[in-house]
Structure formats: C-alpha cells, structure tokens
C-alpha positions as a Python dict, from the first residue, in 0.01 Angstrom:
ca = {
    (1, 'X'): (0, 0, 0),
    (2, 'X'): (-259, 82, -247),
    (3, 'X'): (-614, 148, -39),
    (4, 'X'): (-883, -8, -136),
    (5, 'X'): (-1136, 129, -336),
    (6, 'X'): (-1461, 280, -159),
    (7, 'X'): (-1811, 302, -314),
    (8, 'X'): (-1910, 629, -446),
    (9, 'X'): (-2164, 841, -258),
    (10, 'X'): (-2461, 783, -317),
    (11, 'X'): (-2899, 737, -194),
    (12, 'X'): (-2966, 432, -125),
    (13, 'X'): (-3326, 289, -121),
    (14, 'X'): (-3428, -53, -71),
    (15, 'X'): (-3805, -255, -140),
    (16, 'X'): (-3930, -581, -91),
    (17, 'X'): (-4000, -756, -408),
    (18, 'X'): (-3940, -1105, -575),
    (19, 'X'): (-3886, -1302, -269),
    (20, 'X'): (-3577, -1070, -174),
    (21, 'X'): (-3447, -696, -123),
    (22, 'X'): (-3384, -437, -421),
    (23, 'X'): (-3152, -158, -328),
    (24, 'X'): (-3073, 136, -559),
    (25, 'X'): (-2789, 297, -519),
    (26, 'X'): (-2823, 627, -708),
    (27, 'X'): (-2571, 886, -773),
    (28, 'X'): (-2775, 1172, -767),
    (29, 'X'): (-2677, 1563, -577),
    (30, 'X'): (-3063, 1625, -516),
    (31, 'X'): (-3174, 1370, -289),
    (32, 'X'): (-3553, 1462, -353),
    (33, 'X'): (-3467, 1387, -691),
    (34, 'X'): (-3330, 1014, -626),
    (35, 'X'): (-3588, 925, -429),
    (36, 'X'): (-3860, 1046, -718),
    (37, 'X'): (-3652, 778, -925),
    (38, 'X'): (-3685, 537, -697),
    (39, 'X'): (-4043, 550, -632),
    (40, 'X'): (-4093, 500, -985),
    (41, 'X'): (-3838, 211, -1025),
    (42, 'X'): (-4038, 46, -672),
    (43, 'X'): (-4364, 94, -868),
    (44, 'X'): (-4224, -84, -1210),
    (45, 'X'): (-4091, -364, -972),
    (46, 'X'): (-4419, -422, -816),
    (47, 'X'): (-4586, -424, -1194),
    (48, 'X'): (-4315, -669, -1310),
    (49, 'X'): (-4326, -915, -987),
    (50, 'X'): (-4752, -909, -1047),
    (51, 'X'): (-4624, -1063, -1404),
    (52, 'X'): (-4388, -1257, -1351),
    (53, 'X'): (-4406, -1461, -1001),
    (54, 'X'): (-4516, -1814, -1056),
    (55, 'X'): (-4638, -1760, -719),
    (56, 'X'): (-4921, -1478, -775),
    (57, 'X'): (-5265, -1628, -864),
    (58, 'X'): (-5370, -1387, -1181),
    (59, 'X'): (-5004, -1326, -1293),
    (60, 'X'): (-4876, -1407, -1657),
    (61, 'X'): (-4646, -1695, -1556),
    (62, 'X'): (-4939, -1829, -1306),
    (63, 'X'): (-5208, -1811, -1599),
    (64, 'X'): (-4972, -1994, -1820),
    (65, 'X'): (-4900, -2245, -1559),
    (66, 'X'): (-5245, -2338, -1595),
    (67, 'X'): (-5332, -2369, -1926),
    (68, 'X'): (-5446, -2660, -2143),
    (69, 'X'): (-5414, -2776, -2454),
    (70, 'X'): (-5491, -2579, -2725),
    (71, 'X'): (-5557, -2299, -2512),
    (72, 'X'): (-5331, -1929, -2653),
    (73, 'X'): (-5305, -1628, -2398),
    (74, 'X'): (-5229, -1299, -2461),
    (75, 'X'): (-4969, -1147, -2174),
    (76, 'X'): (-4798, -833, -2124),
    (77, 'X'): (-4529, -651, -2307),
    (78, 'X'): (-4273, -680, -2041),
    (79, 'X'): (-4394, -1080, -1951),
    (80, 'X'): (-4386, -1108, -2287),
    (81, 'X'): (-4022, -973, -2332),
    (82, 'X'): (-3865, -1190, -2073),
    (83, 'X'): (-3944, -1498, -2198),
    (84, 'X'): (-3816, -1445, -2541),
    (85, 'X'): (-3491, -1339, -2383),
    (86, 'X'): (-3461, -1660, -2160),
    (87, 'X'): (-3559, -1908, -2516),
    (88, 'X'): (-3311, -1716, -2642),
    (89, 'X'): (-3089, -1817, -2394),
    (90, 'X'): (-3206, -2168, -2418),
    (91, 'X'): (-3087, -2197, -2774),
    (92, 'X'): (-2748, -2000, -2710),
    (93, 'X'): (-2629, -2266, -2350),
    (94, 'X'): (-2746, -2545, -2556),
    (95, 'X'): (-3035, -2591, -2329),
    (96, 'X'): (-2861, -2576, -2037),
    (97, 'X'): (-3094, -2289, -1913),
    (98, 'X'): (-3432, -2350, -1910),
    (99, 'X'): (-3703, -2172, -1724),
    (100, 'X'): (-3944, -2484, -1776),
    (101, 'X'): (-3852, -2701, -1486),
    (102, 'X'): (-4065, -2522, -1257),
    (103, 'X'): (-4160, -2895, -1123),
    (104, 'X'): (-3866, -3029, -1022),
    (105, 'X'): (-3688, -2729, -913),
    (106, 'X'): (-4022, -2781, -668),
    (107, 'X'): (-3939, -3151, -635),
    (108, 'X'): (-3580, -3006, -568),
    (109, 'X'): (-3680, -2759, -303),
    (110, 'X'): (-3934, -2977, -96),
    (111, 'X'): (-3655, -3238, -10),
    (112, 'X'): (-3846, -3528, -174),
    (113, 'X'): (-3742, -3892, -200),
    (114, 'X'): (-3993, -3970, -484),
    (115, 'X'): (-3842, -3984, -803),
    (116, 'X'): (-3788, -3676, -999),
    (117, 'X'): (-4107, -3542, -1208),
    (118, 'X'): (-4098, -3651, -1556),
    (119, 'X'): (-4054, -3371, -1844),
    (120, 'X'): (-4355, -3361, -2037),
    (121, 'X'): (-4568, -3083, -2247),
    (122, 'X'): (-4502, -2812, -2475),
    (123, 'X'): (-4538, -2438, -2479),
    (124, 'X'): (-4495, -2235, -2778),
    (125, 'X'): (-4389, -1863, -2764),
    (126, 'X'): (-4539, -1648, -3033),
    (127, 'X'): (-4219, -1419, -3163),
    (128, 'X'): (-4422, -1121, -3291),
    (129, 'X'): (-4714, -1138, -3063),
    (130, 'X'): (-4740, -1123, -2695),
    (131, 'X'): (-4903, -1461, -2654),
    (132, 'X'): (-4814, -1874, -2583),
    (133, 'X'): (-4990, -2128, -2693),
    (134, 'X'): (-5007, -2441, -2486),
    (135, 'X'): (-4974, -2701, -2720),
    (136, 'X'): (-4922, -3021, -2450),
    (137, 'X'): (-4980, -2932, -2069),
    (138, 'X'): (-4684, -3029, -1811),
    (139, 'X'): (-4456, -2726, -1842),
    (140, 'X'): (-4432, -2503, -1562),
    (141, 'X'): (-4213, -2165, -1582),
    (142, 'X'): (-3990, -2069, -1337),
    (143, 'X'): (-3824, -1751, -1392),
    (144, 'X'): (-3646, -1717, -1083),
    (145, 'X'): (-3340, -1559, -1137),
    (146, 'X'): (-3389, -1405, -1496),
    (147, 'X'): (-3656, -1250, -1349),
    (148, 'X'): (-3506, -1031, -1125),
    (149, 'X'): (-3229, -1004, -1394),
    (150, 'X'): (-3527, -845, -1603),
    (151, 'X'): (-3641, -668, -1350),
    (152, 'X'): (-3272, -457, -1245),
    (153, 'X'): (-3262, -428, -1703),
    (154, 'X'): (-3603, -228, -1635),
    (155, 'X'): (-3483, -42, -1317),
    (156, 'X'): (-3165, 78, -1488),
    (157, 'X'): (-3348, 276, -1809),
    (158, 'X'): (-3595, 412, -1569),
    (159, 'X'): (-3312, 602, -1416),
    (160, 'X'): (-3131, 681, -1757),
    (161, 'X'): (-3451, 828, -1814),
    (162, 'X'): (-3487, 1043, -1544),
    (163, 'X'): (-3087, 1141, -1647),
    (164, 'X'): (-2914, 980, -1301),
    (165, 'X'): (-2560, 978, -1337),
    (166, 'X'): (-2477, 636, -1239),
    (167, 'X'): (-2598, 378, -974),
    (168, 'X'): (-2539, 26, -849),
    (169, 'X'): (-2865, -154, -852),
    (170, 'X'): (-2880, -536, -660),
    (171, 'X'): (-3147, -759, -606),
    (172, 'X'): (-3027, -961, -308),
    (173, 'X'): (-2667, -1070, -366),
    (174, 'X'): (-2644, -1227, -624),
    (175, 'X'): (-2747, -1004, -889),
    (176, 'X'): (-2578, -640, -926),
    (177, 'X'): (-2588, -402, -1257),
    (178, 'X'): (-2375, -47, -1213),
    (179, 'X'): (-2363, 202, -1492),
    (180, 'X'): (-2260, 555, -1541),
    (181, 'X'): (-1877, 685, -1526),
    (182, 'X'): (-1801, 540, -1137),
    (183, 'X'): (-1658, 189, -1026),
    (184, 'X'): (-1833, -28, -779),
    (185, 'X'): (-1583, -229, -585),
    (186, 'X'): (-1811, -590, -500),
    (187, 'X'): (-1668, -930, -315),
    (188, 'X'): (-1713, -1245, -485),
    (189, 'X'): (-1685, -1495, -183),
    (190, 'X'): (-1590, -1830, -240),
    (191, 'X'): (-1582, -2111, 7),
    (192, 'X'): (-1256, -2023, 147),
    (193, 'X'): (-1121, -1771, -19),
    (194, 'X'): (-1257, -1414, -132),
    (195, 'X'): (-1193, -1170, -487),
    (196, 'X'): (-1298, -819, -496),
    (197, 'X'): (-1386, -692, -850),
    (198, 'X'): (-1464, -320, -1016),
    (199, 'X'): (-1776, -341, -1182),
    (200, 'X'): (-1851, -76, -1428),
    (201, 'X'): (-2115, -50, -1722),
    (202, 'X'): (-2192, -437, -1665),
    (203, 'X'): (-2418, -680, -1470),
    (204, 'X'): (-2287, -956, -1192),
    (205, 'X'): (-2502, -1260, -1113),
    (206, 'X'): (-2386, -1529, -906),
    (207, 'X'): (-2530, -1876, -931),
    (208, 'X'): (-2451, -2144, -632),
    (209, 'X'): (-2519, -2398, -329),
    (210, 'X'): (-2386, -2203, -46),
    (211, 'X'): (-2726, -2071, 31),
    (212, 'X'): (-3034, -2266, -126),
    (213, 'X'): (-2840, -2588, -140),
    (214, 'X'): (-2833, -2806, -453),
    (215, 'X'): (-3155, -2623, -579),
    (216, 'X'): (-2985, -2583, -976),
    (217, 'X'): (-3203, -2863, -1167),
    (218, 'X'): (-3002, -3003, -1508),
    (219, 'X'): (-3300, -3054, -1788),
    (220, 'X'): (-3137, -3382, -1822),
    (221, 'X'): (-3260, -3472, -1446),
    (222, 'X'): (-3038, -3622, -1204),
    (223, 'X'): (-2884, -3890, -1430),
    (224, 'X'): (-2726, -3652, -1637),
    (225, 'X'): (-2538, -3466, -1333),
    (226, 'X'): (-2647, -3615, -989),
    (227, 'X'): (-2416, -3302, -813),
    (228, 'X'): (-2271, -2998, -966),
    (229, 'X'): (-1907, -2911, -1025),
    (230, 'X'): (-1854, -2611, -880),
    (231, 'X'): (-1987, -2456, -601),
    (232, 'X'): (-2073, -2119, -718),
    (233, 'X'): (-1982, -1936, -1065),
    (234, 'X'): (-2018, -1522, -1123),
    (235, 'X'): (-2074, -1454, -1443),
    (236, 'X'): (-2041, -1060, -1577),
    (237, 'X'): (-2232, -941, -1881),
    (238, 'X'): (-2402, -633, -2057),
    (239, 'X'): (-2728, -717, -1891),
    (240, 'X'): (-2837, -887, -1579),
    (241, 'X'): (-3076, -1100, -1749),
    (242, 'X'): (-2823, -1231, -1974),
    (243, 'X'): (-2549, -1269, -1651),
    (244, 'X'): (-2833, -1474, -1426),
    (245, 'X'): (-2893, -1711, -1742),
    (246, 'X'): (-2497, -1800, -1808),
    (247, 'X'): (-2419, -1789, -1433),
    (248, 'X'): (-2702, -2063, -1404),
    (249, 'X'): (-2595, -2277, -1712),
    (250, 'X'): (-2239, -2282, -1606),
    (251, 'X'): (-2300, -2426, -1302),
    (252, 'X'): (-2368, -2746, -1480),
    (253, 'X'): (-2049, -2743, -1653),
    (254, 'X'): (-1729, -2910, -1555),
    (255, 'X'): (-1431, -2600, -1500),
    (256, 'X'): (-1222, -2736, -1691),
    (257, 'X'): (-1490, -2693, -1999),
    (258, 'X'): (-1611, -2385, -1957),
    (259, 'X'): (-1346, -2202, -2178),
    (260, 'X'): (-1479, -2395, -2479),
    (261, 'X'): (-1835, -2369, -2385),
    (262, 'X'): (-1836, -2003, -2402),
    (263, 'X'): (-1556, -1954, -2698),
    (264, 'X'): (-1675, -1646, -2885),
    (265, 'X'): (-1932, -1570, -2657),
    (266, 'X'): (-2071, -1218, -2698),
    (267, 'X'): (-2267, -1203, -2447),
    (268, 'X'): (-2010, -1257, -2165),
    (269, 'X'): (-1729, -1045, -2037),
    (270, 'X'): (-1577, -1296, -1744),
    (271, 'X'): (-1610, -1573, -1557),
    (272, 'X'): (-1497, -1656, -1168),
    (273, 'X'): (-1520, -1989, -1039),
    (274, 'X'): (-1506, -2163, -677),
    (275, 'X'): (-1335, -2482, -695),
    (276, 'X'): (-1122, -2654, -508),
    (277, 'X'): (-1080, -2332, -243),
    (278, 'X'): (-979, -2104, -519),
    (279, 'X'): (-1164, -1844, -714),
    (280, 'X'): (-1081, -1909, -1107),
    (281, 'X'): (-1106, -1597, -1344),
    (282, 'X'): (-1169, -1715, -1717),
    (283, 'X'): (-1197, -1466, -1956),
    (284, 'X'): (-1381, -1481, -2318),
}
C-alpha cells in the first residue's frame, strides 16, 4: 500500500486578520529567515485588512460604503486592485459573483424575516485611476472572500521576493495557495465522504453551508434560487482571488451545468463537488 503523502517541513506562523487565522507555511533552512518573511507578510495583511474590511470605520470599502451621489474617492493601489479583479469576475460568471450585495448578505446573516433588501444604486470603478464614483447610493461592497483571496496573492510575492523556496499559505480553511517545487497533500471534506488532493503552483478555495449556513446571496435574490444546489464546491486556480470568486459563483449553479458554465475557462484548473454524499471532480 502506497503511504500517504506527508507535508513538507516547514515554519509555520499564524496571525489574526480578516475575521480568521493566516498561517504561512514556509519552506525555508534558516528559520530567522522565515520568520523575517513572515513579519513582513503579517504587516502587508494588517495594511490590506485596514483597506479592505467593510467593517473598519476609515477603510476604503467603509468610505465607499458611505458615499453619495456624485461624490468620486480616491483609494489605494492595492483597494484599488481588488476591485477591478472581482468586476472582472463579475463580467466573466455572468454576474454570478458580485461583491455588491453587502445588504443582504447582512439581511442573510442576521436571520431576518423581513423581506430581502431591494438592489438599488450604482458605483462606477475608474479603470486607470484609483478612484469610484458613486453615481446612485444603495451599493454596499462586501469583499469577503476575494479579499482574503487578495490578500494570500499579496502574501505569496512577498515571499518570492525575499527568494523562499515554496510555502503553503491558508487563510482559514477554505482558502489555500502553495507554490515552489513541493506538493501539499489537503482534504476536501464533503458531507459524508472525504478526497485528498496535491496542490502544487495553484490556489484552493472552498465555498459552502456546512459552516456559515445558507449565507451565499444570488444577485437575483431569493426568487431566482431560494436554496443552493450543492453543498459545498472547491474550485482550484492560478490565484486565490480568482479560486474564491468561481468557488462562490458555482455554488449557484446546478451540477449538472457546471461543465458548460465553465467550457474554456482559463482561469480554472478543477472543480470538486458535494452532492448527493459524493465528491464530483470536473475538469476544464
């Protein structure tokens, strides 16, 4: 019998940040060394959470929160960044994932039996300038999992930089990126049953209800898809920004579509699903 692979050695350092825990797992002989990498990568986190959290009075996503009409502000580089990725990935799931529901996923959270909030309001995102224009208020951005998708994209060429030879970085678990010349075995548990993977040179999000509940919002509201199909989908990609966006969208699309949906997709590698006590593997 063949043994199961075993994670490469390795420092591992963990921080507080985004409303879960980090942990870098750097391949590195000189442990004085990794831990120089990871204070920098901790101190890039805590810059990137101060721009990003909807939750932080005086952060980017808070200031544009509160605009009003008319109104343009000028945000940071790496704020800035982000949210072209995720339009980007509005336009490429069809607008399936959209980081502008920040009121119902709200709504969502706080177990209300009002009605869902209506969709109103319009924010524009300047392409060559770090700015958005509020053009209708009502909007609110939530950039939840993209976020620390972003935010594991930064970590990773912060180490390149510093020349580590590989590492497995998570935030929480649902969001992994490894690089470098070493395999990372990681689990993908289902309801019932369980898959173990290699990750290598890729990202892993997973996107589901086994922890938060029901908390994945359809732009359409409730009438468009009053319950998900599937219970939770892993999605692997080049980056972990682009894995948490698809592992979000596909949530919200019937199994037995999701081979058409993302036909010629370069921006996925595979696809797992838990349905029906079995973990499905679809491949682009």
């Amino acid at each position: 019998m063949t043994e199961p692979p075993s994670m490469p050695a390795a420092h591992v350092f963990t921080h507080e940040a985004m409303h879960t825990t980090f942990a870098l797992h750097i391949c590195e002989n000189d442990e004085a060394i990794a831990r120089g990498m990871a204070q920098e990568c901790f101190q890039q986190l805590d810059f990137l959470e101060s721009r990003l959290s909807r939750f932080i009075d005086g952060s980017d996503v808070s200031c544009i929160n509160h605009m009003q009409a008319g109104e343009t502000l000028y945000i940071s580089q790496a704020c800035h960044e982000c949210l072209l990725i995720a339009l980007d990935a509005y336009m490429q799931t069809g607008g399936l994932f959209d980081i502008t529901l920040g009121r119902r996923i709200e709504h969502r959270k706080s177990s209300s039996q009002q009605p869902q909030p209506s969709l109103f309001g319009k924010l524009i995102i300047h392409p060559d300038v770090p700015a958005v224009t509020c053009e209708e208020p009502g909007r609110e951005i939530d950039l939840g999992g993209i976020g620390k998708g972003f935010a594991l994209d930064h970590l990773q060429q912060i180490l390149i930089d510093w020349g580590a030879e590989g590492a497995l970085l998570t935030a929480g678990a649902s969001s992994l990126l490894a690089f470098g010349p070493e395999s990372w075995p990681v689990d993908l548990s289902g309801d019932f049953h369980s898959s173990r993977i290699l990750l290598k040179n890729e990202s892993l999000s997973a996107s589901g209800t086994n922890i938060q509940g029901n908390h994945i919002i359809h732009p359409g509201g409730d009438e468009a898809m009053p319950q998900v199909p599937s219970s939770r989908v892993w999605v692997t990609s080049p980056t972990a920004a682009l894995a948490e966006t698809w592992s979000t969208a596909l949530m919200l699309i019937d199994p037995e579509q999701v081979p058409n949906f993302i036909a010629g997709s370069k921006t996925i590698r595979s696809v797992y699903i838990d349905r029906k006590g079995e973990i499905l593997n679809i491949q682009t």
